[in-house]
C-alpha positions in Angstrom: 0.0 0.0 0.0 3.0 2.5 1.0 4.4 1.6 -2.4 1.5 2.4 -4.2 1.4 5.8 -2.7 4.8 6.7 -3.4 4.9 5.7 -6.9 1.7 8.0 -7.3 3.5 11.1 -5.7 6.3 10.2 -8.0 4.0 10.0 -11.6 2.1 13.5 -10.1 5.7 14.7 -9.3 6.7 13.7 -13.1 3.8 15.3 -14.8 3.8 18.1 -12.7 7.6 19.4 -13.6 6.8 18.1 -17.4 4.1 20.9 -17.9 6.2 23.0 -16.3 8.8 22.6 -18.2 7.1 22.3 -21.9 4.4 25.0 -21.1 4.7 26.7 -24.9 6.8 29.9 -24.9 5.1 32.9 -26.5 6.7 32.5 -29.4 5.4 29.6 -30.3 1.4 30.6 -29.2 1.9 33.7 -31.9 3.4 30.6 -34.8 0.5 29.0 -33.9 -1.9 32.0 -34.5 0.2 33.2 -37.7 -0.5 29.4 -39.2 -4.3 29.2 -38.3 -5.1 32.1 -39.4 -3.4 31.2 -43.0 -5.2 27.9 -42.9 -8.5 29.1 -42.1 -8.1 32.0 -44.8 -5.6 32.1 -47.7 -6.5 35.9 -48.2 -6.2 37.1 -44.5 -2.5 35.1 -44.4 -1.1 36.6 -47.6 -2.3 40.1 -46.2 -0.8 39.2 -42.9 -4.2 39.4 -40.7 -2.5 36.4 -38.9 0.9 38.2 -38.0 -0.8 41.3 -36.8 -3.0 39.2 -34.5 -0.1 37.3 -33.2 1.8 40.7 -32.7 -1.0 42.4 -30.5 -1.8 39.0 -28.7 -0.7 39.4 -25.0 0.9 35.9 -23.7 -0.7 34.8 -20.1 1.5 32.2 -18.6 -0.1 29.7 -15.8 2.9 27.5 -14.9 1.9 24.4 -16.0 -0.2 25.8 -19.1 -0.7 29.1 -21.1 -3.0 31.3 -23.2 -3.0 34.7 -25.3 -5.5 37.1 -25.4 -6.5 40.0 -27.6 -9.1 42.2 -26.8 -10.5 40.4 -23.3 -10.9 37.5 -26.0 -8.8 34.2 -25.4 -7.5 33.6 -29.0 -5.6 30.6 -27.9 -4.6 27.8 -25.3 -1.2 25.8 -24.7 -0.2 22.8 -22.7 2.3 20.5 -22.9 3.5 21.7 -25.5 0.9 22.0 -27.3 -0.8 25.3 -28.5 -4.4 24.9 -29.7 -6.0 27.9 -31.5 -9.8 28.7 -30.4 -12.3 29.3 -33.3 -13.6 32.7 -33.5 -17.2 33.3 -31.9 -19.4 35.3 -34.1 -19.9 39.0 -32.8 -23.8 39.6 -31.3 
């Protein structure tokens, strides 16, 4: 049973300093943005709608993950190393 428990705290050790350590950087949150917004729209990514947005993002780190923001609006999420672009949400 002792075992158990300490190989646990070990794993939630592990996986704790791994997101830690691979949060993304904000570097690669405004690559992501740049290449999403040139996927989702050939016209907006030859005009350079993407690097704009990625320039006037503002990168929020959490520790073990991260996001970026531009105007109040989260435009997108990282963890892991991983940095995942959120789909625009049509004005009201």
């Amino acid at each position: 049973m002792a075992k158990a428990a300490v190989v646990s705290a070990v794993v939630a050790a592990s996986v704790t300093a791994a997101a830690f350590l691979l949060n993304p950087s904000p570097e690669q949150h405004r690559a992501k943005i740049k290449e999403s917004v040139a996927e989702r729209s050939p016209i907006a990514g030859a005009l350079g709608i993407g690097a704009l947005t990625a320039f006037t993002s503002t990168y929020h780190p959490l520790g073990v993950a991260s996001y970026t923001t531009v105007n109040e609006r989260t435009v997108s999420v990282g963890a892991l190393g991983f940095v995942f672009v959120l789909q625009p949400k049509p004005d009201k």
